[in-house]
N, CA, C and O atoms as CSV, one atom per row, in Angstrom:
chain,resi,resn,atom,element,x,y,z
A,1,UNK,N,N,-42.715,-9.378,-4.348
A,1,UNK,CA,C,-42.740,-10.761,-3.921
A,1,UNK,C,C,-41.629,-11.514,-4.637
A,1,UNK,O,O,-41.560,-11.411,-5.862
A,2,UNK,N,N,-40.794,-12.229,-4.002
A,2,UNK,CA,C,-39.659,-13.336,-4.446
A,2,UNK,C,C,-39.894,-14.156,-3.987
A,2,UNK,O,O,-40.535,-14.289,-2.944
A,3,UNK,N,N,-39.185,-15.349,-5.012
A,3,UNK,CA,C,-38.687,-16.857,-4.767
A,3,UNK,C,C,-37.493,-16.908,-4.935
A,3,UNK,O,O,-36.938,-16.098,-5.677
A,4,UNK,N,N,-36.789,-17.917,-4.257
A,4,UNK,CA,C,-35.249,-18.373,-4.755
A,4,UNK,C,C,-35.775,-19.605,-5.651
A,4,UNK,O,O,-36.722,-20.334,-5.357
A,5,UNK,N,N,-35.024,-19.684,-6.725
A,5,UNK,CA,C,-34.522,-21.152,-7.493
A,5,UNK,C,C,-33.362,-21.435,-7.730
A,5,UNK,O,O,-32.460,-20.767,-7.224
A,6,UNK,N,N,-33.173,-22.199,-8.327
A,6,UNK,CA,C,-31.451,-22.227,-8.896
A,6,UNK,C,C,-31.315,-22.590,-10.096
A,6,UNK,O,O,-30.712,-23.635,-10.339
A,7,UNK,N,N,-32.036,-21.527,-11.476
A,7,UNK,CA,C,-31.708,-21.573,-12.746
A,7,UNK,C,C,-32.752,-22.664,-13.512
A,7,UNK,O,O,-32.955,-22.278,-14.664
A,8,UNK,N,N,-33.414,-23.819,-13.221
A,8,UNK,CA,C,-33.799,-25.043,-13.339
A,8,UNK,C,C,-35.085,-24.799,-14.226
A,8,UNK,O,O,-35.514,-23.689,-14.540
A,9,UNK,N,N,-35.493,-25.717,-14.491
A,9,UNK,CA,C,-37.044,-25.949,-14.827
A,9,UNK,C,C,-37.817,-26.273,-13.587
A,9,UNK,O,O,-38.881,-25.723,-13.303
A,10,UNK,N,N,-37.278,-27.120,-12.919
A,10,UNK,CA,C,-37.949,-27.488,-11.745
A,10,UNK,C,C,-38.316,-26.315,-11.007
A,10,UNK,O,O,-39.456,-25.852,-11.059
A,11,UNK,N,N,-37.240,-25.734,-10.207
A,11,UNK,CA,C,-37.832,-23.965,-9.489
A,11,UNK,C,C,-38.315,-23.302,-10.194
A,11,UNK,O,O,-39.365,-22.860,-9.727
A,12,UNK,N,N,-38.039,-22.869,-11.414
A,12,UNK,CA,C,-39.390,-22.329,-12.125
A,12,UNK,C,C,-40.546,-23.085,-12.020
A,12,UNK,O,O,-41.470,-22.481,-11.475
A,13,UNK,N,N,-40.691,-23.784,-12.236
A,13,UNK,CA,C,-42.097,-24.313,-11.905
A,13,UNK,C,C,-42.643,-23.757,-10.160
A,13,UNK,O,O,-43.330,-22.861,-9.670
A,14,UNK,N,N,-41.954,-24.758,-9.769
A,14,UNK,CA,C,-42.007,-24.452,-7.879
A,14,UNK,C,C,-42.281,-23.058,-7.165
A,14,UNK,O,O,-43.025,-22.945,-6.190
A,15,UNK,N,N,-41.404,-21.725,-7.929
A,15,UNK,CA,C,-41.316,-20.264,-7.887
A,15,UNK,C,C,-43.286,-20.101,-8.335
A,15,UNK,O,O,-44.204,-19.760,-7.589
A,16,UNK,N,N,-43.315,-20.392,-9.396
A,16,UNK,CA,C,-44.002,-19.851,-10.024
A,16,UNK,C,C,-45.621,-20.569,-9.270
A,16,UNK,O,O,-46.577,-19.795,-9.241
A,17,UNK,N,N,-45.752,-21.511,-8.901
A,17,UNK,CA,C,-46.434,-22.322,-8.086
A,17,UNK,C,C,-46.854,-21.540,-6.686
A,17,UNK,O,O,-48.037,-21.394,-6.380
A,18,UNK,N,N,-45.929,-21.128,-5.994
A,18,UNK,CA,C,-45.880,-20.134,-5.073
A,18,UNK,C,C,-46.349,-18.740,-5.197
A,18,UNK,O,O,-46.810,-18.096,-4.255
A,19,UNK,N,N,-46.235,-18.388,-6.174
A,19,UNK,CA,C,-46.673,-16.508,-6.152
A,19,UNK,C,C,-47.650,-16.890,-7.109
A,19,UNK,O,O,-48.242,-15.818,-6.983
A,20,UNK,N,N,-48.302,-17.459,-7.918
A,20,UNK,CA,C,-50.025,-17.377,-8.191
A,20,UNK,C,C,-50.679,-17.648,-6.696
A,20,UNK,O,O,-51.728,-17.029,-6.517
A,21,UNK,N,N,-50.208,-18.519,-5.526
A,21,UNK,CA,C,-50.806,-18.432,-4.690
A,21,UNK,C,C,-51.139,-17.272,-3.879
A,21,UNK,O,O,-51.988,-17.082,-3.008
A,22,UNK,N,N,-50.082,-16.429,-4.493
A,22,UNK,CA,C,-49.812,-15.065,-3.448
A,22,UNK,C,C,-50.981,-14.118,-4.506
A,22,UNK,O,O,-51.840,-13.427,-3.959
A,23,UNK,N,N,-50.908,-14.173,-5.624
A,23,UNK,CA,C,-51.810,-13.419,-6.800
A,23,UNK,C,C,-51.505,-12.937,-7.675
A,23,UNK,O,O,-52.183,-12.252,-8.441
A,24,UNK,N,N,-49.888,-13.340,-7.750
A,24,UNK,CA,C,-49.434,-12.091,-8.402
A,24,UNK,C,C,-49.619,-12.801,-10.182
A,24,UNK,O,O,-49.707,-13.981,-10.522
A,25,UNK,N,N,-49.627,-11.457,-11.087
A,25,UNK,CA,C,-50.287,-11.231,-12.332
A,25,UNK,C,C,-48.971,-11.336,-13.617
A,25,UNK,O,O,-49.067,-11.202,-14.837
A,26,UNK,N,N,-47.514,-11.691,-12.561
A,26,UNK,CA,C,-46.897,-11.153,-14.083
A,26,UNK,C,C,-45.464,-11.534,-13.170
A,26,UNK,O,O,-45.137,-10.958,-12.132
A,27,UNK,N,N,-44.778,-12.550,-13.774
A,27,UNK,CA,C,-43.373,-13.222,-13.278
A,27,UNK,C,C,-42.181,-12.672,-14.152
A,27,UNK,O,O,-42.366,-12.760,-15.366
A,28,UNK,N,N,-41.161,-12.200,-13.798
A,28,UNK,CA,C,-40.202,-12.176,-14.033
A,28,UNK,C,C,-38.912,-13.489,-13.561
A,28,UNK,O,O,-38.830,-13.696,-12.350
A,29,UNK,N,N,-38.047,-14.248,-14.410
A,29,UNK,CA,C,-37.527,-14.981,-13.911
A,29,UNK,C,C,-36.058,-14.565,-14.145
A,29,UNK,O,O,-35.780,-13.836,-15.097
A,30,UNK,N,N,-34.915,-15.112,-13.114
A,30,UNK,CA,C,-33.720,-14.916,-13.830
A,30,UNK,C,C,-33.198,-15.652,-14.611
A,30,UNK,O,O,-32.009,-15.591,-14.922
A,31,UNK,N,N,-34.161,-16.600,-15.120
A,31,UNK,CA,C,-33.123,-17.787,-16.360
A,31,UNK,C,C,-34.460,-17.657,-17.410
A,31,UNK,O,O,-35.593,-17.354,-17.037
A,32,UNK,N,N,-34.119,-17.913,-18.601
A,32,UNK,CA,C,-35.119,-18.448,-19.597
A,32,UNK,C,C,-35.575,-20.093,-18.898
A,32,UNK,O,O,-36.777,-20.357,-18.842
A,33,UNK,N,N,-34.613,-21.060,-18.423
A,33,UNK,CA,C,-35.121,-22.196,-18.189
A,33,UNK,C,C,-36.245,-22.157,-16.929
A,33,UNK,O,O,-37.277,-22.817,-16.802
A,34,UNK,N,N,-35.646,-21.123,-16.039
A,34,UNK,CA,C,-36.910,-21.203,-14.862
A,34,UNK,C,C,-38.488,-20.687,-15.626
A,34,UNK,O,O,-39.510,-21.142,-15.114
A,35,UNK,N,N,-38.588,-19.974,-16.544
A,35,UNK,CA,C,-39.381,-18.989,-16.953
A,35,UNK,C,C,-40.336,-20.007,-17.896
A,35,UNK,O,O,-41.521,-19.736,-18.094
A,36,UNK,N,N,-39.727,-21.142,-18.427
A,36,UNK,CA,C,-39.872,-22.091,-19.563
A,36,UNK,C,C,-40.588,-23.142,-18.646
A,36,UNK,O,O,-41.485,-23.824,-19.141
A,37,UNK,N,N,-40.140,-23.346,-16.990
A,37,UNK,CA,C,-40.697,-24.256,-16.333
A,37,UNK,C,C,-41.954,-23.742,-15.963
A,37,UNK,O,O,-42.906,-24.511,-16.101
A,38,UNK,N,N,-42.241,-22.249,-15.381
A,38,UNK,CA,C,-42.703,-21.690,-14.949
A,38,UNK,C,C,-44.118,-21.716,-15.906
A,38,UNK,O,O,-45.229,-21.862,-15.396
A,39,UNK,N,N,-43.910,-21.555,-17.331
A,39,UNK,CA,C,-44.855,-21.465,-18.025
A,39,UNK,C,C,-45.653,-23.230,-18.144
A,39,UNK,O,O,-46.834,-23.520,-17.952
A,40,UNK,N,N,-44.684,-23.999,-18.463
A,40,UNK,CA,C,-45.240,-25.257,-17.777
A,40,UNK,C,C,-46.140,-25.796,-16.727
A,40,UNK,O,O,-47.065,-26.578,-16.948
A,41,UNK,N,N,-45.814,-25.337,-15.608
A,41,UNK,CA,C,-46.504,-25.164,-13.976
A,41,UNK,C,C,-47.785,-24.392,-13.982
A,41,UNK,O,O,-48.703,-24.767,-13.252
A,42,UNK,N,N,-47.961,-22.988,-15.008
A,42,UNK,CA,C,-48.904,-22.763,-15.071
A,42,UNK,C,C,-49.886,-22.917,-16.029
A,42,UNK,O,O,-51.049,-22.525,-15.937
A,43,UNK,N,N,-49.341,-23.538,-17.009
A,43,UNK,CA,C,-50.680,-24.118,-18.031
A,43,UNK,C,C,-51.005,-25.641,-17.231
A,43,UNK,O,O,-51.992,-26.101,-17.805
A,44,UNK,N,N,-50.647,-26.407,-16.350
A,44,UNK,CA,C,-50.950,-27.151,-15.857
A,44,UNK,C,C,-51.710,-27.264,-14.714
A,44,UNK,O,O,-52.085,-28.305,-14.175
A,45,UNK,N,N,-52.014,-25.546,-14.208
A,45,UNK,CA,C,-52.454,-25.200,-13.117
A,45,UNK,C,C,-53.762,-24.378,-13.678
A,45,UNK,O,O,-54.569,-23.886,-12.890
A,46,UNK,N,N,-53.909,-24.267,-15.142
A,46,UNK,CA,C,-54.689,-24.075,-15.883
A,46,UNK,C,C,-54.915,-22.459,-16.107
A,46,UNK,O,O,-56.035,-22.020,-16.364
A,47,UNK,N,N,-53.883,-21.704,-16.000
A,47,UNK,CA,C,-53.737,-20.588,-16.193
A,47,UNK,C,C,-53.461,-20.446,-17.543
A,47,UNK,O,O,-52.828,-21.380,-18.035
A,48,UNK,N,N,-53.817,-19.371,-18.401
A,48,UNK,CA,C,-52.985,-18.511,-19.563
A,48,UNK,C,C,-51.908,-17.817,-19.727
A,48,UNK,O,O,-51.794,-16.759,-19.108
A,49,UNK,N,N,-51.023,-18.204,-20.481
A,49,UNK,CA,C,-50.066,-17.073,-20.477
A,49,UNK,C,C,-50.203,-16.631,-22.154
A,49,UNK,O,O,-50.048,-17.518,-22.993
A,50,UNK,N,N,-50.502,-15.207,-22.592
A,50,UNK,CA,C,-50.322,-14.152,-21.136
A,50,UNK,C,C,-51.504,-13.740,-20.480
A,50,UNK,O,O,-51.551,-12.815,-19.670
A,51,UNK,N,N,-52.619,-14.554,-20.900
A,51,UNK,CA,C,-53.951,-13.966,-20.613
A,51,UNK,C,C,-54.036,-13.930,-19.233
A,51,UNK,O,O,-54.407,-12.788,-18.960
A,52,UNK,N,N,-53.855,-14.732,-17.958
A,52,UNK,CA,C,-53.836,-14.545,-17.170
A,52,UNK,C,C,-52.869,-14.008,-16.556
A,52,UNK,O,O,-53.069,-13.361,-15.528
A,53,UNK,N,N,-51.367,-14.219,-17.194
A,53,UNK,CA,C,-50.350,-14.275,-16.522
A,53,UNK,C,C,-49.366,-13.965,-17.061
A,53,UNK,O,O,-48.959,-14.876,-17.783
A,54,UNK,N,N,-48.654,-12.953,-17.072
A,54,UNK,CA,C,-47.786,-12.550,-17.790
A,54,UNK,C,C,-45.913,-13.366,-17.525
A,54,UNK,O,O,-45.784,-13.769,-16.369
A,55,UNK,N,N,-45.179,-13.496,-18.044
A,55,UNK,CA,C,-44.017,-14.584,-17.700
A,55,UNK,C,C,-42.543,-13.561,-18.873
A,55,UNK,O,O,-42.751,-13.341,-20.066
A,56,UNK,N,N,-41.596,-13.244,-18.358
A,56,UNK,CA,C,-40.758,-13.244,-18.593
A,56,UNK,C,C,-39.473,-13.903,-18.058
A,56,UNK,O,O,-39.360,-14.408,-16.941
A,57,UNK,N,N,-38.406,-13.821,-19.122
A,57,UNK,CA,C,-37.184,-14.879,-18.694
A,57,UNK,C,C,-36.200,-13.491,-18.683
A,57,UNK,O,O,-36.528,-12.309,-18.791
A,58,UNK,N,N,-34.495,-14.285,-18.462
A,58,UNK,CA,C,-33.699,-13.609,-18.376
A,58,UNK,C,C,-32.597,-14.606,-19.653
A,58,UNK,O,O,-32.618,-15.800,-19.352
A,59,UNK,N,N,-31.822,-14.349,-20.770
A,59,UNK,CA,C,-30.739,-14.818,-21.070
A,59,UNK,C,C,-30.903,-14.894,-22.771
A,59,UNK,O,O,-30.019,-14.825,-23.625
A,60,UNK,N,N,-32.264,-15.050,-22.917
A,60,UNK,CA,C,-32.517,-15.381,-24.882
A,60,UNK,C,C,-31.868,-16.517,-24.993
A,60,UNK,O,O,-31.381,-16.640,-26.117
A,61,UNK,N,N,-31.681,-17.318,-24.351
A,61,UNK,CA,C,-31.690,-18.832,-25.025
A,61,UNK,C,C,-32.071,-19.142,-26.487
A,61,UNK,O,O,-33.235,-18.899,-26.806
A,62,UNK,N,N,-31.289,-19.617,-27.356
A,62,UNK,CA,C,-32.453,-19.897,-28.449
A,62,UNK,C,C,-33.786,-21.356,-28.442
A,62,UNK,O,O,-34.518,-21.698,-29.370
A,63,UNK,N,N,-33.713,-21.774,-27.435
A,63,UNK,CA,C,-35.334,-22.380,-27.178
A,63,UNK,C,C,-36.019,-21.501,-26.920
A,63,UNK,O,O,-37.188,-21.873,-27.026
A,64,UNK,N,N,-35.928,-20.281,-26.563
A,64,UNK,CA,C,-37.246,-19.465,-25.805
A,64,UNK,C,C,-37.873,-18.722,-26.574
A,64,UNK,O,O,-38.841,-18.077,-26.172
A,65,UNK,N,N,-37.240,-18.645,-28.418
A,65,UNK,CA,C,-38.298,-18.130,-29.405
A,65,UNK,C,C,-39.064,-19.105,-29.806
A,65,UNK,O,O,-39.860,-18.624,-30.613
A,66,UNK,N,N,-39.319,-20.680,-29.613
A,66,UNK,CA,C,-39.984,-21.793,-30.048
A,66,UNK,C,C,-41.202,-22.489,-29.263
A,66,UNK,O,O,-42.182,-23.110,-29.676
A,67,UNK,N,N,-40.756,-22.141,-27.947
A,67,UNK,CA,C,-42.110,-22.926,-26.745
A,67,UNK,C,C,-43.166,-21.679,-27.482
A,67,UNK,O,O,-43.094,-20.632,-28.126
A,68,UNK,N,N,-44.322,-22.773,-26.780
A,68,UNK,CA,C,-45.634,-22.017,-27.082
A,68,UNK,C,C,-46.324,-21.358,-25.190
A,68,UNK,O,O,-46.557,-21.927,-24.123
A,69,UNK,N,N,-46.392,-20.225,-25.588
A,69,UNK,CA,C,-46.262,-18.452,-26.359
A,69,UNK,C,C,-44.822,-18.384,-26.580
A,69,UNK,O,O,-44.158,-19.161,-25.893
A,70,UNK,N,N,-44.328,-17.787,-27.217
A,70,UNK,CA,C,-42.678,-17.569,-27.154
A,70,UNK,C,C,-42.447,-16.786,-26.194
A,70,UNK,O,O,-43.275,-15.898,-25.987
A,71,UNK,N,N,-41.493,-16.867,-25.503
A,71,UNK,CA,C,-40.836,-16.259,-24.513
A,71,UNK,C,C,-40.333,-15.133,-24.233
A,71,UNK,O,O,-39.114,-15.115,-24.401
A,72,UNK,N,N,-40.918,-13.881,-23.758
A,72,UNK,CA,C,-40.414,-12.556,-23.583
A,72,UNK,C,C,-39.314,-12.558,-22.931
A,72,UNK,O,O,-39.342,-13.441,-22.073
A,73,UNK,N,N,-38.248,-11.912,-22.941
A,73,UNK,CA,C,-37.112,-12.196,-22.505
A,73,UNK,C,C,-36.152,-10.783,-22.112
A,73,UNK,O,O,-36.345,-9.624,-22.478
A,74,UNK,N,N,-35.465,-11.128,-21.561
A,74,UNK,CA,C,-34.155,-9.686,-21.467
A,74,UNK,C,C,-33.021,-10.352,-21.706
A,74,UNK,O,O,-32.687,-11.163,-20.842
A,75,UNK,N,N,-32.081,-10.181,-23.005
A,75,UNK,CA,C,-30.896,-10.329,-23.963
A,75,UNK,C,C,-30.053,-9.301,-23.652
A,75,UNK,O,O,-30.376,-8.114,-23.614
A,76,UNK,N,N,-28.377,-10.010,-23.306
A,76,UNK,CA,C,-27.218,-9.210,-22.939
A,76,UNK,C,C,-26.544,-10.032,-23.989
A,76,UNK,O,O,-26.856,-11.060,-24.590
A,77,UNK,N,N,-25.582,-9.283,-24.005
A,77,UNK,CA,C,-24.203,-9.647,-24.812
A,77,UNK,C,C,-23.510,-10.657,-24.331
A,77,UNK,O,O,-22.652,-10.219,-23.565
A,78,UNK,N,N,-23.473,-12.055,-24.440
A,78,UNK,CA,C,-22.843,-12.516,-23.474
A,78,UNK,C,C,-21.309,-12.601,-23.943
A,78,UNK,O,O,-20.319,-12.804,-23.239
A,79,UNK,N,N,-21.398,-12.364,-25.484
A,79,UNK,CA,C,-19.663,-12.878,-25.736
A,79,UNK,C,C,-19.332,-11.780,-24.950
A,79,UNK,O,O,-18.793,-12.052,-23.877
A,80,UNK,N,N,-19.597,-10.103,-25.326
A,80,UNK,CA,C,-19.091,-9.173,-24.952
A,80,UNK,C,C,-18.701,-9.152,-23.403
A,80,UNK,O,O,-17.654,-8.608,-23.053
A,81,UNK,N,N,-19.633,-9.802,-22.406
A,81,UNK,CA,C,-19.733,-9.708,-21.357
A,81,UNK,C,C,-18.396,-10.528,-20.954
A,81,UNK,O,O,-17.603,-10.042,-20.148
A,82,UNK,N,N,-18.199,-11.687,-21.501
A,82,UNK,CA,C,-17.252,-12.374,-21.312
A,82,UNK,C,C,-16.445,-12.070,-21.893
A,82,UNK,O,O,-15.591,-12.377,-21.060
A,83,UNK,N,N,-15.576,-11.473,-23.139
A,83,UNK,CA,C,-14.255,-10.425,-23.278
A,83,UNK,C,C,-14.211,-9.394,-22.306
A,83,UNK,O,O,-13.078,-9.488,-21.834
A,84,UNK,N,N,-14.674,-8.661,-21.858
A,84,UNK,CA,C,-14.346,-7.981,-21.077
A,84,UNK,C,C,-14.306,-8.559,-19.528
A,84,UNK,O,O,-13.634,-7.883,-18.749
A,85,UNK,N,N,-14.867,-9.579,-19.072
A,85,UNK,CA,C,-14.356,-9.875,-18.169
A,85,UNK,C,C,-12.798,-10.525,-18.004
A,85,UNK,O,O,-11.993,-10.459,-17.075
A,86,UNK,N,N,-12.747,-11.123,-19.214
A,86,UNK,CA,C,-11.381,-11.920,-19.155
A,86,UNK,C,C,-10.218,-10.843,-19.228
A,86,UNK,O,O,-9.085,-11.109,-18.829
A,87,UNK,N,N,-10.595,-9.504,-19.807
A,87,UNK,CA,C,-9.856,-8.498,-19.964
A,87,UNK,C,C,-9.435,-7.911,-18.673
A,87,UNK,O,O,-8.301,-7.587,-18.319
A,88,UNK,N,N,-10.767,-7.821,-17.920
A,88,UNK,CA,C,-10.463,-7.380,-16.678
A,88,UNK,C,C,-9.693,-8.318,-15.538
A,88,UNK,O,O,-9.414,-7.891,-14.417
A,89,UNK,N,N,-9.432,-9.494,-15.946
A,89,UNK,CA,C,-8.832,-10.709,-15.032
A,89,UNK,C,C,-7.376,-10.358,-15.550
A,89,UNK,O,O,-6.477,-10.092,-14.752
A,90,UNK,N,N,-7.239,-10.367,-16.517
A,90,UNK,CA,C,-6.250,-10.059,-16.834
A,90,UNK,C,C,-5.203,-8.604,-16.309
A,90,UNK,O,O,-3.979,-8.540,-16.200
A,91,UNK,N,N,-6.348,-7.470,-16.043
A,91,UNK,CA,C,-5.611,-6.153,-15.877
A,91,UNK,C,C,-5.338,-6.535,-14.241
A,91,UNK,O,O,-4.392,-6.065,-13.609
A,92,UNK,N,N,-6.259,-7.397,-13.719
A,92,UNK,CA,C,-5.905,-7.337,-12.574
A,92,UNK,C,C,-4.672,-8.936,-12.382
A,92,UNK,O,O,-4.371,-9.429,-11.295
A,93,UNK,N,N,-4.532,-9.077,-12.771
A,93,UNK,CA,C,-3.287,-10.005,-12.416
A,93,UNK,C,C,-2.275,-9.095,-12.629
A,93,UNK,O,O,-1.368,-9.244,-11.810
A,94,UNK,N,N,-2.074,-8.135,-13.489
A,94,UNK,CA,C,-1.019,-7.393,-13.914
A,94,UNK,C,C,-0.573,-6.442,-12.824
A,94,UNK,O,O,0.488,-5.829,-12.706
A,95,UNK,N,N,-1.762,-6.474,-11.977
A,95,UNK,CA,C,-1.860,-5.416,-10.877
A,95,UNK,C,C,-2.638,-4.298,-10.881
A,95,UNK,O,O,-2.895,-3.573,-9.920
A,96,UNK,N,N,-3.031,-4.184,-12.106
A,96,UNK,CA,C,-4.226,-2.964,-12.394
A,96,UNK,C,C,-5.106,-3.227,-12.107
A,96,UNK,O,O,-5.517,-4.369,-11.896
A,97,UNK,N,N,-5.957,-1.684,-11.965
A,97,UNK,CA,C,-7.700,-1.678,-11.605
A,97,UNK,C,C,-8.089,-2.872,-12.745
A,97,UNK,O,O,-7.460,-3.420,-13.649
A,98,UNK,N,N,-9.323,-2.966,-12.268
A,98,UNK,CA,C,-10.617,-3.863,-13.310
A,98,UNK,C,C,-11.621,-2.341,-13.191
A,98,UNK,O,O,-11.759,-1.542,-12.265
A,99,UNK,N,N,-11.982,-2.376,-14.047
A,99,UNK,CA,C,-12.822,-0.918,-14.301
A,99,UNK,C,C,-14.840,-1.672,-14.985
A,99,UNK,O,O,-15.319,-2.198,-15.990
A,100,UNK,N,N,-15.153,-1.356,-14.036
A,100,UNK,CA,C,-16.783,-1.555,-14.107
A,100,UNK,C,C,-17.753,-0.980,-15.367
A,100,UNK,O,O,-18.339,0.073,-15.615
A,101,UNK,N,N,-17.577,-2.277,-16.007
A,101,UNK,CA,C,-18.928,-1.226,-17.100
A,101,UNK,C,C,-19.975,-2.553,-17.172
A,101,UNK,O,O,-19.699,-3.729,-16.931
A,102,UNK,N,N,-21.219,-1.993,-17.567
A,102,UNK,CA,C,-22.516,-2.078,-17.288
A,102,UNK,C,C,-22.624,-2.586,-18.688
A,102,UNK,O,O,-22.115,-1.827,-19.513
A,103,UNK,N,N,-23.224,-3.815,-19.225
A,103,UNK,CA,C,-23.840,-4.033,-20.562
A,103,UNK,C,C,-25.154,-3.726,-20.603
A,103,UNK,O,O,-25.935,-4.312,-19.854
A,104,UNK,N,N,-25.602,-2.712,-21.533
A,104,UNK,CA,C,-26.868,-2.217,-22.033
A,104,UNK,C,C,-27.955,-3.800,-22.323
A,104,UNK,O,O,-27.837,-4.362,-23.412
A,105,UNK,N,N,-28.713,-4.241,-21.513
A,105,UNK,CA,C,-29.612,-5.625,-21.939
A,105,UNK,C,C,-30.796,-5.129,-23.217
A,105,UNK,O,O,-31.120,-3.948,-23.343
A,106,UNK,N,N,-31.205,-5.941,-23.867
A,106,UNK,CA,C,-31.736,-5.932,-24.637
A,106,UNK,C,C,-33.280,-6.204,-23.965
A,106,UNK,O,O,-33.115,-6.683,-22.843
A,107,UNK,N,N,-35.007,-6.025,-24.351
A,107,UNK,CA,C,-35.888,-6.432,-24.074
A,107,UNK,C,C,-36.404,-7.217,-25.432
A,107,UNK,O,O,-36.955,-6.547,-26.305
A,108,UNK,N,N,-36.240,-8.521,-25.597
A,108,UNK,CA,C,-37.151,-9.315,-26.720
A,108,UNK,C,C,-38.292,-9.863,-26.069
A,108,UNK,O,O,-38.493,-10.711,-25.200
A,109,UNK,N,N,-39.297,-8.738,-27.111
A,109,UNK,CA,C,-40.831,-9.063,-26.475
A,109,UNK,C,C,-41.435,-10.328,-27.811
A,109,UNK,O,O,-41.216,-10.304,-29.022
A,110,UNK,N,N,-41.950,-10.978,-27.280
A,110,UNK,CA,C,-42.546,-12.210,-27.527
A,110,UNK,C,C,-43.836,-12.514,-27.279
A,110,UNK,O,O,-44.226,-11.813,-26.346
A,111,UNK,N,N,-44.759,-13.300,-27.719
A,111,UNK,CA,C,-45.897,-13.443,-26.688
A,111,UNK,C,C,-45.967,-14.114,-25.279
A,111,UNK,O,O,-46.736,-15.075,-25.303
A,112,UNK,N,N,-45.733,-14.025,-24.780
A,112,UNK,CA,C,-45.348,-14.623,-23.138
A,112,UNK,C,C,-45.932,-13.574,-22.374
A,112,UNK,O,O,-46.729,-13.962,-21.521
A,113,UNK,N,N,-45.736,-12.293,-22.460
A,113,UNK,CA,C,-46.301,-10.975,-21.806
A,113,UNK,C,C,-47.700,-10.285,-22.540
A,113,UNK,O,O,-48.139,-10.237,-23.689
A,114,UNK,N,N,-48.010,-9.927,-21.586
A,114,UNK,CA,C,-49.683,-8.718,-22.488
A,114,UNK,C,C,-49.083,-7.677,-21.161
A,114,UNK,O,O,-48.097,-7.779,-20.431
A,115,UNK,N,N,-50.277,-6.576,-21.263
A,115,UNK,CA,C,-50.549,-5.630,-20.499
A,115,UNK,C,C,-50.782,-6.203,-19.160
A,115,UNK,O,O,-51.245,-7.246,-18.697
A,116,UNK,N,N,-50.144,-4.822,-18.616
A,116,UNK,CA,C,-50.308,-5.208,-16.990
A,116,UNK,C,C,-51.912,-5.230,-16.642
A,116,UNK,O,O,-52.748,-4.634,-17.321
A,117,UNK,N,N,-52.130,-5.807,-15.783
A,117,UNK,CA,C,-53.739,-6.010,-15.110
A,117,UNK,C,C,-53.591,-5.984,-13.747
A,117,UNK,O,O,-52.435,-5.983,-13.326
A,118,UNK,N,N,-54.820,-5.955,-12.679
A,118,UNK,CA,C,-54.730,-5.606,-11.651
A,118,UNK,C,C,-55.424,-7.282,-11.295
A,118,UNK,O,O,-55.992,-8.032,-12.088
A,119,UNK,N,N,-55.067,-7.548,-9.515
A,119,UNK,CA,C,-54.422,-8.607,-9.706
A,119,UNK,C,C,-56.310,-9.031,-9.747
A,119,UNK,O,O,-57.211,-8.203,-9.879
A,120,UNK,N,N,-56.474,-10.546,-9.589
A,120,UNK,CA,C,-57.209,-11.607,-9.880
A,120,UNK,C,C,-58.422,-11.648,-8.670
A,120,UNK,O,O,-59.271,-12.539,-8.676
């Protein structure tokens, strides 16, 4: 099950508003800020996280070790990500390939997540 947002607190909330309706037990978001709204939307909807509801983000923000539960998250390199892209802008202005590599993400578990459960 998906939602579109666009990074926000607001669509996190809105996303997340939408798929408890559907049932689902455990959100993944692509921003820490949607994930941060998301957890908002559902303690207001009177859910637990993670007791009812499990919530992860995407980026490690440093707000997302401080909200209450802290924020489970998936952490990339971003300087790294960004030297090597500029590297690769560069090979290609020169006329060379840009050559594809993959940054290894990190998982920072937090309380935001428990065990999977079957749904509600």
């Amino acid at each position: 099950l998906t939602q579109h947002g666009d990074f926000s607190e607001e669509s996190g909330a809105r996303c997340a508003h939408a798929l408890v309706e559907q049932g689902v037990t455990a959100l993944l978001c692509a921003s820490d800020l949607m994930a941060i709204g998301a957890i908002r939307q559902l303690q207001q909807m009177g859910l637990r996280v993670p007791e009812d509801i499990s919530v992860c983000g995407f980026d490690d923000i440093r707000l997302s070790r401080y909200i209450t539960p802290g924020l489970t998250t998936v952490r990339i390199d971003v300087d790294s990500v960004g030297t090597r892209a500029f590297l690769c802008l560069q090979d290609l202005i020169a006329g060379g390939p840009c050559v594809k590599i993959l940054e290894a993400p990190q998982l920072i578990v937090r309380q935001s997540t428990a065990a999977a459960r079957t749904g509600r």
